[in-house]
C-alpha positions in Angstrom: -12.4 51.1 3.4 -9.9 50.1 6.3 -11.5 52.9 8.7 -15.1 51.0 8.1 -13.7 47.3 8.8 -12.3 48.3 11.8 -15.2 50.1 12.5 -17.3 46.9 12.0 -14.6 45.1 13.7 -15.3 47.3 17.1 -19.0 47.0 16.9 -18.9 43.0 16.7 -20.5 41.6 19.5 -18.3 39.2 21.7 -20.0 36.3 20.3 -19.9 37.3 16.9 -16.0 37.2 17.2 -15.6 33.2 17.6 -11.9 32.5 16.8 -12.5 28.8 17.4 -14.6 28.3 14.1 -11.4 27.1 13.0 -11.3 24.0 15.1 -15.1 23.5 14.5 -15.7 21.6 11.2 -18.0 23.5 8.5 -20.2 21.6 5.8 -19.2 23.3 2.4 -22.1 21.5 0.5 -25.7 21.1 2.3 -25.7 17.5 0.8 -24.2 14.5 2.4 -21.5 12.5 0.7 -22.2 9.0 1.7 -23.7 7.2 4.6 -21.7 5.4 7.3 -23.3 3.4 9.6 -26.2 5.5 9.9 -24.1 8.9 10.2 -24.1 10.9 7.5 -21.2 12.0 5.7 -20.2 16.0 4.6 -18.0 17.5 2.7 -16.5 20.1 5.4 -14.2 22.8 5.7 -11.4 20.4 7.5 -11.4 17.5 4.5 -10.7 20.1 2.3 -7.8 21.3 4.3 -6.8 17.6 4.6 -6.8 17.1 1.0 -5.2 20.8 0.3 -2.5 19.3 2.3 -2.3 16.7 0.1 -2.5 18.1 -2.7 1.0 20.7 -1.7 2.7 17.8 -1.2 2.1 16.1 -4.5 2.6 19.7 -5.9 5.8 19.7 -4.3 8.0 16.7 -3.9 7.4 15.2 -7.6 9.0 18.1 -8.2 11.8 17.9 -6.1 12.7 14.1 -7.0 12.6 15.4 -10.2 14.7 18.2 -10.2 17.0 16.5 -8.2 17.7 14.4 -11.4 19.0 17.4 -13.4 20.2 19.7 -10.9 21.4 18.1 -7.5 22.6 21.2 -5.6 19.4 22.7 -3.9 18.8 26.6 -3.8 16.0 28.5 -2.0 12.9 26.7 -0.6 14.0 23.2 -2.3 17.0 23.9 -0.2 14.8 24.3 3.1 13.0 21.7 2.5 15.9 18.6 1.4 17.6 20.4 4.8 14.4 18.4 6.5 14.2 15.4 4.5 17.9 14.7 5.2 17.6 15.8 8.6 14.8 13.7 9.4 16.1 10.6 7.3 19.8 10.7 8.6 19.4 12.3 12.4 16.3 10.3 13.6 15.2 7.4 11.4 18.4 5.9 10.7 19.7 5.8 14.5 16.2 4.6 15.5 14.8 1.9 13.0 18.7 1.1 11.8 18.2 -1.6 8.8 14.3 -0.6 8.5 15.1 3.1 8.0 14.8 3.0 4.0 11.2 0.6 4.5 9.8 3.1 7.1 10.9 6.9 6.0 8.7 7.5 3.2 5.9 6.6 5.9 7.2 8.6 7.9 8.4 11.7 5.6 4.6 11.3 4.5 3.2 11.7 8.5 5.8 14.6 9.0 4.5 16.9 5.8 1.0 16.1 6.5 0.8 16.8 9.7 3.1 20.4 8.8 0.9 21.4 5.9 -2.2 20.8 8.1 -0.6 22.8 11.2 0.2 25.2 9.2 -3.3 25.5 7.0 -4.8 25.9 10.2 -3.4 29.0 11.4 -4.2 31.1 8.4 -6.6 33.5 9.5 -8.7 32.8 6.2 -12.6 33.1 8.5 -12.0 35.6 10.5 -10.7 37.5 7.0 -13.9 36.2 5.4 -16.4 37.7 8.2 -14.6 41.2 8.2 -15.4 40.9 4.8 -19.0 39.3 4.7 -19.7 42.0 7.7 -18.4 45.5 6.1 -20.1 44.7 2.5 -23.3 43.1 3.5 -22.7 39.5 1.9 -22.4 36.1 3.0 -19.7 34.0 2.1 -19.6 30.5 4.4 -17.1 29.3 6.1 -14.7 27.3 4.3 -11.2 27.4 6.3 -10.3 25.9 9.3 -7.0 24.1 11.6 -7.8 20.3 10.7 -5.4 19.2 13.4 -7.6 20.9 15.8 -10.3 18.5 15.0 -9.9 15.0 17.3 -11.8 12.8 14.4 -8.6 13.9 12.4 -5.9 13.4 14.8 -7.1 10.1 16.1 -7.5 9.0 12.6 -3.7 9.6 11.6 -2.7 7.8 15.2 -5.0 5.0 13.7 -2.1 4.8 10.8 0.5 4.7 12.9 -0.8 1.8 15.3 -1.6 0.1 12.5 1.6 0.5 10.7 3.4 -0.4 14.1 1.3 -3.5 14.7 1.3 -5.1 11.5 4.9 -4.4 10.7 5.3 -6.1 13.9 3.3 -9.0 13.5 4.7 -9.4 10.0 7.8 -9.7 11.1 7.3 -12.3 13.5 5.4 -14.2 11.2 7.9 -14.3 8.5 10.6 -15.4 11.1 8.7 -17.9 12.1 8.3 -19.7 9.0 11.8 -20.2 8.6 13.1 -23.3 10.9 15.4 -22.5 14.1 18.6 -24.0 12.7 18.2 -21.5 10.3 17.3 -18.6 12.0 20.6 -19.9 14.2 23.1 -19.7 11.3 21.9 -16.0 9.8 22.3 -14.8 13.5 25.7 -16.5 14.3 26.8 -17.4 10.5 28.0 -13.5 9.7 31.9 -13.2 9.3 32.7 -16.6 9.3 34.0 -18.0 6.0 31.5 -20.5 5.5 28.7 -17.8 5.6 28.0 -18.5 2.2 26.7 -22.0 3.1 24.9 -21.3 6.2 22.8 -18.7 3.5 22.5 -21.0 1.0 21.0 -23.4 3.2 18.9 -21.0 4.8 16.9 -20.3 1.1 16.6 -24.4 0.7 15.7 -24.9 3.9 11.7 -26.2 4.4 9.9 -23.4 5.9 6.8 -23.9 8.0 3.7 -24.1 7.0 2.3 -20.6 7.1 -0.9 -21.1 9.4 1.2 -22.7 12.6 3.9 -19.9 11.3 0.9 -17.2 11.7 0.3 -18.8 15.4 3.8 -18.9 16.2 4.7 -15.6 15.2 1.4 -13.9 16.2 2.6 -15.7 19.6 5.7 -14.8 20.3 5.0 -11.1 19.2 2.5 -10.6 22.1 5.2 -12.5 24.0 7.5 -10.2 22.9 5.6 -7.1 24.5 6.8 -8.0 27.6 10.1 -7.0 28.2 12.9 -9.7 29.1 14.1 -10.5 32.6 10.3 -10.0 33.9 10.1 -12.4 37.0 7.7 -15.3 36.2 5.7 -14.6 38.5 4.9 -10.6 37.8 5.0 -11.6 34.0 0.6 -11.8 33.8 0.9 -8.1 35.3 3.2 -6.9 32.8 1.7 -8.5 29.8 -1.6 -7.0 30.5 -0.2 -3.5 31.0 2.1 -3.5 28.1 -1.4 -4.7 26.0 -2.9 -1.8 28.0 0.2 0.4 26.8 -0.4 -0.2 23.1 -3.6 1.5 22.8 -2.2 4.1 25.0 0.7 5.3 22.7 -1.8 5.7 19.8 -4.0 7.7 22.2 -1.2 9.5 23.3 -0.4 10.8 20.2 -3.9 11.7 18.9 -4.5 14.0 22.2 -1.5 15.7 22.3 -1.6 16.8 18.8 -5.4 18.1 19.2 -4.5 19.5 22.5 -1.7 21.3 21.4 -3.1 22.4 17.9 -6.0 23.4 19.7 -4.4 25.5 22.4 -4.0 28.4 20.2 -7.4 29.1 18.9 -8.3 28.8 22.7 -5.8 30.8 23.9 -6.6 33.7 21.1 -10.1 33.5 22.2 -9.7 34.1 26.0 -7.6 37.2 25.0 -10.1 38.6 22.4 -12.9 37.6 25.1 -10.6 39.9 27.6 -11.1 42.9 25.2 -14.9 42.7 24.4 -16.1 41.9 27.6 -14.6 45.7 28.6 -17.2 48.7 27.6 -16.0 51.6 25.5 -14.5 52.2 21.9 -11.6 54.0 24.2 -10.8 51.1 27.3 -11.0 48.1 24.1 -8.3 50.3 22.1 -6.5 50.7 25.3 -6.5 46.8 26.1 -6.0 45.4 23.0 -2.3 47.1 22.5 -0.9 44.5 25.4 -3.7 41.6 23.5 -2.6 42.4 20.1 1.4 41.8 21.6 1.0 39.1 23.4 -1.4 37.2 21.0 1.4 38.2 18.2 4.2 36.6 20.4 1.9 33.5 21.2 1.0 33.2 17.3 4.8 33.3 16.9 5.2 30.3 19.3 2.3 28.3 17.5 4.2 28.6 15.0 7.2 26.6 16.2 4.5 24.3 18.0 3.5 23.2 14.4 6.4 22.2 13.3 7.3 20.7 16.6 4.3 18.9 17.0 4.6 17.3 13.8 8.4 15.9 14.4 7.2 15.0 17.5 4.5 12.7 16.3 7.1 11.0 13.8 9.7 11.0 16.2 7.0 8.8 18.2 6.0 6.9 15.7 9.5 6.0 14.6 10.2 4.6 18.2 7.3 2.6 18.2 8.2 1.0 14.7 11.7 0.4 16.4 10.2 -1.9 19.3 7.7 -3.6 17.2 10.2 -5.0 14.4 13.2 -5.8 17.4 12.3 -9.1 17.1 15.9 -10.3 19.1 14.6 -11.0 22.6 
C-alpha cells in the first residue's frame, strides 16, 4: 500500500501537487449560508478551522480554571500552557498596560490562542493526506483543511478587533475623564499620599459631572488631540495630526499583512521546492533532488513552526502597545 502511494505520488503531475490549497479557502457545503450585501456567504474549509480553534480553546481552558481550583500545581501540558499564560500576563501585559493589565489580558490571552491554534491548524498536512488518499483508491473526498491565517479576509478581520478595541478603549476613556470636572480630576492626580486624600476622594464621587453629550465632545476631542505627541511645534502640529490619523489605520494594516505574509510564506516556499522537483524529468533525477527538498523543506517546516507561535505573540505584543497609548490619557 505505501509502494502504490508513492507510486501515485511520482506520477502526479506538477499541477496536481498544489500545496497552496491550504491558503485558498474551500466551500464544504454547495449551498450558501447567508447573503451579505449581495456576496454570498459559504461555509468553507477556513471558518471551520476558525471555529475548530475555537472550539480547543473552550475544550481547554474551562478546564484548566477548573482544575486549578482543586489542584493548583500544574503537570504536563497544563504545565506548558499556565508557563504561557503567566508569561504573557506578568512579562508583557503588566509592564506595558500597568493598571489596565487585568481589563485587557483575557483580550489579549484570547488573540494569542487564537491566532496559535489557527497557525498551528494550518500547517497540518490534512489535503495533501486526503489527495494521496482520494488518488491511490479512486475516490473523492473534498477538501476540507486548510492554514486560516493564510487567508487575508481572516487576518484583517482579527486586526479589525484590535483597532477597534484600541479605539474605543481609547475614546472611552477620554470620555469618562471628561465628565468629571478639572478640580477633580486635579485632586485624584495630586491628592495620593497626602492625609487628606480621603476628602479629595470623597469629593470627587459628589462632585457634579458634566453632562455626557459636551463630555462625549470633550473627550472625543482631546483623544484625537491626544494622537499627537506633546512638545510638537504649533506650527508643524496640522502635519503631525494628519500623519498620526494616517498612522492608526496603518498599525491595524500592519498587523493584518504581516501575519498573512508570514503565515503564508510557508505554503509558498513548500511550493517553489516541490515545483523544483517536478519540473525535472525522470523517476531517477526527482528521487535524486528531492533528498536536499525533503531536508530543507523539513528544516523550513521546523522554523514555521516557531514562526507560529512567534507571529502570534507578536500580534499581542502589538496590540498590547497600542492599548497602552490609547488609554495614557496624562498628556
Amino acid at each position: 500500500m505505501i509502494s502504490g502511494c508513492l507510486t501515485e505520488v511520482c506520477r502526479m503531475p506538477l499541477a496536481a501537487v498544489d500545496v497552496l490549497n491550504g491558503t485558498v479557502p474551500h466551500k464544504i457545503f454547495p449551498q450558501p449560508l447567508f447573503d451579505l450585501f449581495g456576496q454570498k456567504t459559504y461555509f468553507t474549509s477556513h471558518i471551520l478551522m476558525l471555529l475548530l480553534s475555537a472550539g480547543l480553546m473552550l475544550a481547554i481552558f474551562p478546564y484548566m480554571a477548573r482544575k486549578l481550583q482543586s489542584d493548583p500545581v500544574p503537570t504536563g501540558a497544563r504545565n506548558f500552557l499556565e508557563a504561557m499564560l503567566v508569561f504573557l500576563k506578568k512579562e508583557t501585559f503588566d509592564p506595558m498596560l500597568g493598571k489596565w493589565s487585568d481589563v485587557f489580558t483575557p483580550y489579549l490571552w484570547t488573540a494569542f490562542f487564537f491566532i496559535l491554534f489557527a497557525n498551528l491548524f494550518g500547517m497540518l498536512p490534512v489535503d495533501e493526506v486526503v489527495e494521496i488518499i482520494n488518488r491511490t483508491f479512486g475516490i473523492h473526498i473534498p477538501q476540507f483543511w486548510g492554514g486560516a491565517t493564510g487567508d487575508l479576509t481572516v487576518t484583517a478581520t482579527l486586526a479589525v478587533c484590535t483597532f477597534l478595541t484600541v479605539h474605543v478603549t481609547g475614546i472611552g476613556e477620554f470620555i469618562r475623564n471628561a465628565r468629571r470636572p478639572a478640580h477633580a480630576r486635579h485632586g485624584v492626580a495630586h491628592g495620593q499620599g497626602h492625609e487628606h486624600h480621603g476628602s479629595h476622594a470623597a469629593a470627587d464621587d459628589s462632585a457634579p459631572k458634566r453632562a455626557l453629550p459636551v463630555a462625549i465632545v470633550l473627550g472625543v476631542g482631546k483623544y484625537l488631540a491626544h494622537l499627537v505627541p506633546p512638545g510638537v511645534p504649533i506650527f508643524l502640529w496640522p502635519l503631525m495630526f494628519i500623519l498620526e490619523l494616517m498612522g492608526t489605520f496603518v498599525k491595524p494594516l500592519a498587523l493584518c499583512m504581516r501575519l498573512f505574509a508570514v503565515m503564508m510564506s510557508g505554503p509558498l516556499v513548500v511550493a517553489v521546492l516541490v515545483s523544483i522537483v517536478f519540473a525535472l524529468g525522470g523517476i531517477l533525477v526527482r528521487g535524486i533532488a528531492g533528498v536536499p527538498v525533503i531536508l530543507f523543506g523539513t528544516a523550513f517546516e521546523a522554523l514555521h513552526l516557531l514562526e507560529a507561535f512567534l507571529q502570534a505573540y507578536i500580534f499581542t505584543l502589538l496590540s498590547a502597545a497600542y492599548i497602552a497609548e490609547a488609554v495614557a490619557t496624562e498628556h
